[in-house]
C-alpha positions as CSV (number, residue, x, y, z in Angstrom):
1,X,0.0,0.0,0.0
2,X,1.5,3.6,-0.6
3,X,2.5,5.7,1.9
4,X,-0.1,8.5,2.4
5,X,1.2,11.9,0.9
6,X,1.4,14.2,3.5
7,X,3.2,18.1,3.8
8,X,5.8,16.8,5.5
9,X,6.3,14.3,2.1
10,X,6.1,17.6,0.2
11,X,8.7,19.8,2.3
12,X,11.3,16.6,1.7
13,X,10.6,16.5,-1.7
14,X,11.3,20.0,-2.7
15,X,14.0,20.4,0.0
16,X,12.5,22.8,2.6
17,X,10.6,23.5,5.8
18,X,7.1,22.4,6.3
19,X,6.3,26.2,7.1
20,X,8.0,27.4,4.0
21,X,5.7,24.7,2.1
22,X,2.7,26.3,4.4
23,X,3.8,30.0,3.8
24,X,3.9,28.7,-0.6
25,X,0.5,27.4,-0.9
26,X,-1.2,29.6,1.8
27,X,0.5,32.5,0.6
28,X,1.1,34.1,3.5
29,X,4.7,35.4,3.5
30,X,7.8,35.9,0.9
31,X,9.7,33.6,-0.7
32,X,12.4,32.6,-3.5
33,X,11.1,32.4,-7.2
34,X,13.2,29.2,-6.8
35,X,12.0,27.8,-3.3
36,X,8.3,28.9,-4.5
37,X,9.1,26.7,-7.6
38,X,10.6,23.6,-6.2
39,X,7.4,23.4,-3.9
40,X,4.6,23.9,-6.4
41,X,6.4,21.2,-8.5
42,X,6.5,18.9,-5.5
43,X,2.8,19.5,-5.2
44,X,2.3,18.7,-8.3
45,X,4.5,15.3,-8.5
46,X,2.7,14.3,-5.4
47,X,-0.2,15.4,-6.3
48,X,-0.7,17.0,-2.9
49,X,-4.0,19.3,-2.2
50,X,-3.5,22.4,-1.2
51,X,-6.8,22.4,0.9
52,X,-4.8,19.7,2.9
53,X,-2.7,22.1,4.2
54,X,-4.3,22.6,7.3
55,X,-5.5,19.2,8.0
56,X,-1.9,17.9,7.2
57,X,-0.6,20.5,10.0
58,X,-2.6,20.1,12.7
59,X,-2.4,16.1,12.4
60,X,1.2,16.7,12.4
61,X,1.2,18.0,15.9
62,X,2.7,15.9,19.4
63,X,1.2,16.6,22.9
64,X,4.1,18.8,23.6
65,X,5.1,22.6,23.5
66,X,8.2,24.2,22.6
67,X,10.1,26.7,25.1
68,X,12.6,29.2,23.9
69,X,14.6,31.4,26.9
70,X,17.9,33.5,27.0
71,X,19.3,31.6,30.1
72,X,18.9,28.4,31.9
73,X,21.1,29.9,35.0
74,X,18.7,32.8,35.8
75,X,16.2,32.1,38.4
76,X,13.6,34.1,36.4
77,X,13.0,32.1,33.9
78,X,13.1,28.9,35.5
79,X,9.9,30.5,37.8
80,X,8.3,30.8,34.5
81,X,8.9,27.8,33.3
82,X,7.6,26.5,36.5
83,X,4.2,27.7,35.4
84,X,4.3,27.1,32.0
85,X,5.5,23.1,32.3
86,X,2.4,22.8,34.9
87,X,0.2,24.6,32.7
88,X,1.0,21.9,30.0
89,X,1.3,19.3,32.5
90,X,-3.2,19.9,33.2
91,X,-3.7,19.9,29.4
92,X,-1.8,16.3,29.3
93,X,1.6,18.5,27.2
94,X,5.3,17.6,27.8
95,X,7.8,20.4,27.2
96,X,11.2,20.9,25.3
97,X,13.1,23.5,26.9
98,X,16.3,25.6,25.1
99,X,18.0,28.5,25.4
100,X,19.5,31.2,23.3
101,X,22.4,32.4,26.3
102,X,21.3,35.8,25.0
103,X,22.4,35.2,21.1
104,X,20.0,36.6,19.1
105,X,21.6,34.7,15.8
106,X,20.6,31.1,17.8
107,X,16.5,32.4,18.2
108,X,16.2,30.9,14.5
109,X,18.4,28.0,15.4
110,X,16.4,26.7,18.3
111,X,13.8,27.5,17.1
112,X,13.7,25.1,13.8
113,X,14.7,22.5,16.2
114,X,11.7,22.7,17.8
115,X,9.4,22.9,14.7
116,X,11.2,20.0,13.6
117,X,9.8,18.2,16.6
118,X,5.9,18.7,15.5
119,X,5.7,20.6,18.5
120,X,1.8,22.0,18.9
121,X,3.1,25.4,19.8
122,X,5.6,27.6,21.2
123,X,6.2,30.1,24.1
124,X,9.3,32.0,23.6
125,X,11.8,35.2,25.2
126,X,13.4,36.9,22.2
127,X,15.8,39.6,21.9
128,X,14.1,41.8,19.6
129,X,9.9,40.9,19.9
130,X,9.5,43.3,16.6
131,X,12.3,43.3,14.4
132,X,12.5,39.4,14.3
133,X,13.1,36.9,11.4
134,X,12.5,34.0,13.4
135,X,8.6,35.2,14.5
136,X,8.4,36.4,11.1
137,X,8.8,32.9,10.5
138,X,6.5,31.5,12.7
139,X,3.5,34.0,11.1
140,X,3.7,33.2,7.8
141,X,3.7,29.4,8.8
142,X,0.8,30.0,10.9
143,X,2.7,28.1,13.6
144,X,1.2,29.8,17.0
145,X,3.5,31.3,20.0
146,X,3.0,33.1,22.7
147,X,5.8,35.6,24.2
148,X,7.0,36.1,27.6
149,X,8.3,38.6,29.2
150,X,8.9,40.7,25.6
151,X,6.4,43.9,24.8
152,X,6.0,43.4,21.4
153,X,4.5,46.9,19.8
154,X,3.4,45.1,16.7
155,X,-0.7,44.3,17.7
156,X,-0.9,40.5,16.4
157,X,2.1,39.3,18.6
158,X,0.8,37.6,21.7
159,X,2.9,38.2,24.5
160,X,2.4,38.3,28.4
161,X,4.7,40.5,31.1
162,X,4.5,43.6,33.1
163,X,4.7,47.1,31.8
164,X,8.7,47.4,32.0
165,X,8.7,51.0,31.6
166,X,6.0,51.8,34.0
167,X,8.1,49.6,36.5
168,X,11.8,51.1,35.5
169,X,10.2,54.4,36.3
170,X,8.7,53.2,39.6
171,X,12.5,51.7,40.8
172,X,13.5,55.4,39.8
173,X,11.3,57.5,41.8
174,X,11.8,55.4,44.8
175,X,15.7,56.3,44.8
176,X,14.7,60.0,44.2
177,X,12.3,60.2,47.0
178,X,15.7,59.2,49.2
179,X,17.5,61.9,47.7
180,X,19.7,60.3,45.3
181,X,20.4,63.1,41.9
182,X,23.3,61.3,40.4
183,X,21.6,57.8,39.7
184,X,23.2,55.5,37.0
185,X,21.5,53.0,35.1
186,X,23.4,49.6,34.5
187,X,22.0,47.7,31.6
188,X,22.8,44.2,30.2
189,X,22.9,45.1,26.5
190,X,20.3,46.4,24.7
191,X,21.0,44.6,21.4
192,X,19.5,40.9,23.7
193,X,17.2,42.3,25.9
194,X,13.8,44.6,25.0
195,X,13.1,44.3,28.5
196,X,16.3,46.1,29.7
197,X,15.4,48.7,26.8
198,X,12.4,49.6,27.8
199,X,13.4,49.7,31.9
200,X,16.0,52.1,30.7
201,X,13.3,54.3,29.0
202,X,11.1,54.1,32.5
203,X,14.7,55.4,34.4
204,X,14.8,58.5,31.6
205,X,11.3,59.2,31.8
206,X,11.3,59.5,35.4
207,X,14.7,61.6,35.9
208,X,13.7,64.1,33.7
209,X,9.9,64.3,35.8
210,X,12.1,65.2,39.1
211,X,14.3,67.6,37.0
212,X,17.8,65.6,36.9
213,X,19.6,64.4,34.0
214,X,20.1,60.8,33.3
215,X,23.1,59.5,33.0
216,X,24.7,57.5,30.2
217,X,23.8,53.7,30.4
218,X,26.3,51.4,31.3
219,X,25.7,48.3,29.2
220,X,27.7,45.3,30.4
221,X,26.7,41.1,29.3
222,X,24.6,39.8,31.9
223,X,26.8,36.2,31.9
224,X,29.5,38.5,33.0
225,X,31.1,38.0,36.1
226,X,31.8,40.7,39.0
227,X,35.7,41.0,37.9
228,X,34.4,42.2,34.9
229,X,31.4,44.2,36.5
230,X,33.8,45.9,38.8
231,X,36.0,47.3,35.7
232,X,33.8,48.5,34.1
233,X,32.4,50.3,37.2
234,X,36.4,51.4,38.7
235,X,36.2,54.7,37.1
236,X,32.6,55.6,37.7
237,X,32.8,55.1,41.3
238,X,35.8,56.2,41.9
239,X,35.6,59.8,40.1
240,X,34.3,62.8,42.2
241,X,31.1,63.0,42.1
242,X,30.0,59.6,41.3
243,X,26.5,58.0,41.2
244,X,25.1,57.6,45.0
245,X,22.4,54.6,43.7
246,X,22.3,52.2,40.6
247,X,19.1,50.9,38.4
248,X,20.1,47.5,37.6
249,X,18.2,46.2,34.6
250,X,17.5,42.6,36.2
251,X,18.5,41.1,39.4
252,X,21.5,38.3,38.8
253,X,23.2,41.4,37.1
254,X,22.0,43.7,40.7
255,X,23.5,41.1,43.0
256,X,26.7,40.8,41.0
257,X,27.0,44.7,41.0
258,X,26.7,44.4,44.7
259,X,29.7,42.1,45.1
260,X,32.0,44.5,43.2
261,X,31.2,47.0,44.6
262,X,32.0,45.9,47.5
263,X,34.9,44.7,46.6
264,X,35.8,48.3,45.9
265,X,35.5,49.1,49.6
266,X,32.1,51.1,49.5
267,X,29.3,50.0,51.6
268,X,25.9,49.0,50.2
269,X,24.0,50.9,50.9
270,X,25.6,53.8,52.6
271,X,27.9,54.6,49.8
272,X,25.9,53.0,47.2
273,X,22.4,52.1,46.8
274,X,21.6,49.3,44.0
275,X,18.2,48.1,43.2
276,X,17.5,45.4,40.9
277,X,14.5,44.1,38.7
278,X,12.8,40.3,38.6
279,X,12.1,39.6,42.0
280,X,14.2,36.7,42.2
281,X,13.8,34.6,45.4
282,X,17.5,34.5,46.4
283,X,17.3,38.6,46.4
284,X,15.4,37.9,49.5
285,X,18.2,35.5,51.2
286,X,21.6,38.2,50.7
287,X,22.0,40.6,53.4
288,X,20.7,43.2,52.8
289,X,17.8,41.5,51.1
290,X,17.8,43.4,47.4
291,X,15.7,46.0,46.5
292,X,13.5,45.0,43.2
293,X,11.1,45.4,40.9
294,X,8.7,41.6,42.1
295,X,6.8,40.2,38.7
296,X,4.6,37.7,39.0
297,X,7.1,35.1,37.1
298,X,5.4,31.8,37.4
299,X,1.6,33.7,36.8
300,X,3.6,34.9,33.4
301,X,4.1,31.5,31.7
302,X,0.4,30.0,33.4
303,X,-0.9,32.8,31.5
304,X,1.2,32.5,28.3
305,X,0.3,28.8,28.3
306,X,-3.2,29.7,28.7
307,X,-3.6,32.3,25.9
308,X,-1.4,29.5,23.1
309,X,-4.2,27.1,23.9
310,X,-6.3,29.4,22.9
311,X,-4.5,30.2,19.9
312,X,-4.3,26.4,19.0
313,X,-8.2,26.2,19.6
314,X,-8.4,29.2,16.7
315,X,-10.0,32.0,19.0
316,X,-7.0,33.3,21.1
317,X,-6.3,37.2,21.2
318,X,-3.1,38.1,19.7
319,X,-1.9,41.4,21.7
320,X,0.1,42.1,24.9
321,X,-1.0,41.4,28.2
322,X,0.2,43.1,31.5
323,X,0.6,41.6,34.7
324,X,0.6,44.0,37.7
325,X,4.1,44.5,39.3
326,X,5.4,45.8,42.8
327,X,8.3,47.4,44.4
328,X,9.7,45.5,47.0
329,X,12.0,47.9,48.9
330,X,14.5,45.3,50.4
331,X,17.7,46.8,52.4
332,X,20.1,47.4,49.4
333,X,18.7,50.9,48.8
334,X,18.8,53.9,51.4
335,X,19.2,58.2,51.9
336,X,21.4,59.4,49.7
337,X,24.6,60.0,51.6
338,X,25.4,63.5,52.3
339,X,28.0,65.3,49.7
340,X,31.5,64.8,51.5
C-alpha cells in the first residue's frame, strides 16, 4: 500500500521546511522564485491538495510545546517555566526547553529545532519581539506562539509581562524620594534584551519628571562575572562626584553589581544604593535582602500557556497582556549619603 502523501512528504521532496511549504500554498509570507518553484512542482508530482494544508498541519502536531529562553542559569526564567510546564502538565503536554544564552543569531536556530519536533506550539523570550526573522517565521507558517516577558508593539504578537517602563520608572522615583540626583543605570545590553530597553526608557522618563539628567547607560553582558562588572564600574565610582544609587536592569546582574562593589571598599548601601529588577527569590536570602522590581514570574508563563491554547483552539487574542508589578524595597537601597 502507498505511503499517504502528506506536507511533511512535500517539504522533503522539494528540499524545505514544512512552514515554507505552508507559507507557498497559503500565501502568507515571501519567498524565492526558486523555493516557490521547487514546492509547487512537488505538489504537483505528489499530487498534494492544497486544501490539505491545514489538515496535514494540525495532524502533524505531538502533545508537547516548545520553550525558547535567554538563560537556563537565571532564576527568572526557571519561575516561568515552572508555570508554563504545569500549565501543560493539566492539558496532558510535555515540554522541550532551550535556550538562546542571550544570542540573538541562535533564536532561528532553536527554534527550527523545535518545529522539527511537531511541536503543537511555542512560548518564547526573544531579543528583539518586533524586528524578528525567526517570528516572522513563525507568522507566515501559521505556527502559533506566545511571548514572555517581551512587549512586542506590533498588535498581532501575543505576548504576556509587566509594563517594564512603567516599573523602571517606579524603581527610579523610589531612589529619588531618598535623595539620590546622580543615579546611574546599569544595563545588560540592549541589542539581547527589549526588556532592559524599555526599563531604561522608565529610568529616563522619570529623571527628567524630578528635574535631573540621566546619565549615560552602562551596558555590560549579563553572563559577565563581577571582575568584569567591577571594571567597568572602577572609574565611575571612583571619580568625584560619582553615582550615590544604581538601576540594575534585572536582578542576577543587581546582586553581581553588589559584590563589586564591594569589593571596591564602599558600603551597600551607605555609599551606594543598588536596586535590581525580577524579584528573584535568592534577592530575598543576601543581606541586605535586594531592592526589586517583584513580577509575577510563574503567573507569566500559566498565563502565556493559557492564551497558546487558545491560539491552538483558533479564538486566542493576539496582543500584549500586562501583569501587575510591585516594588519591593528590600535593604540594598537607602538616603542618599550626604556630599563629603
Amino acid at each position: 500500500m502507498a505511503r499517504p502523501v502528506t506536507i511533511r512528504t512535500v517539504a522533503t521532496r522539494a528540499g524545505c521546511s514544512i512552514a515554507t511549504v505552508s507559507r507557498v500554498m497559503n500565501g502568507t509570507g515571501p519567498t524565492s522564485a526558486e523555493v516557490e518553484a521547487r514546492v509547487r512542482a512537488a505538489v504537483s508530482e505528489l499530487a498534494f491538495r492544497p486544501s490539505e494544508i491545514g489538515r496535514a498541519l494540525k495532524s502533524l502536531r505531538t502533545r508537547t510545546l516548545g520553550v525558547v529562553i535567554p538563560s537556563l542559569t537565571n532564576p527568572v526564567f526557571a519561575s516561568s517555566v515552572a508555570g508554563i510546564e504545569a500549565q501543560a502538565r493539566a492539558r496532558g503536554h510535555v515540554l522541550l526547553v532551550t535556550a538562546t544564552d542571550y544570542d540573538p543569531a541562535r533564536e532561528r536556530e532553536v527554534v527550527e529545532t523545535l518545529i522539527a519536533q511537531s511541536v503543537a506550539g511555542l512560548v518564547l523570550t526573544v531579543a528583539d519581539p518586533d524586528d524578528n526573522p525567526t517570528l516572522d517565521h513563525l507568522d507566515a507558517g501559521g505556527i502559533p506562539y506566545v511571548l514572555v516577558y517581551n512587549e512586542p508593539k506590533r498588535a498581532v504578537r501575543a505576548a504576556v509581562t509587566v509594563d517594564n517602563e512603567a516599573a523602571g520608572a517606579t524603581l527610579t522615583q523610589a531612589l529619588v524620594a531618598l535623595g539620590h540626583t546622580r543615579i546611574l543605570f546599569v544595563a545588560g545590553r540592549f541589542a539581547t534584551s527589549d526588556r532592559s530597553r524599555l526599563r531604561h526608557q522608565g529610568y529616563r522618563a522619570a529623571m527628567q519628571a524630578a528635574g535631573l539628567a540621566p546619565s549615560p547607560v552602562l551596558e555590560l553582558d549579563y553572563l559577565g562575572d563581577a571582575d568584569a562588572h567591577r571594571s567597568a564600574l572602577a572609574g565611575l565610582l571612583g571619580a568625584p562626584g560619582r553615582p550615590t544609587a544604581l538601576v540594575c536592569s534585572n536582578d542576577l546582574l543587581a546582586l553581581s553589581i553588589t559584590a563589586a562593589v564591594r569589593d571596591m571598599g564602599l558600603a551597600v548601601p551607605g555609599d551606594v544604593s543598588i536596586a535590581g529588577f525580577d524579584g528573584i527569590s535568592i534577592g530575598r536570602l543576601v543581606s541586605p535582602a535586594l531592592c526589586t522590581i517583584d513580577q509575577p514570574t510563574r503567573r507569566m508563563g500559566e498565563r502565556a500557556v493559557e492564551r497558546l491554547f487558545d491560539l491552538m483552539d483558533g479564538h486566542g487574542a493576539r496582543a500584549v497582556e500586562h501583569l501587575p508589578f510591585h516594588l519591593r524595597p528590600g535593604g540594598t537601597i537607602a538616603v542618599a549619603p550626604s556630599p563629603s
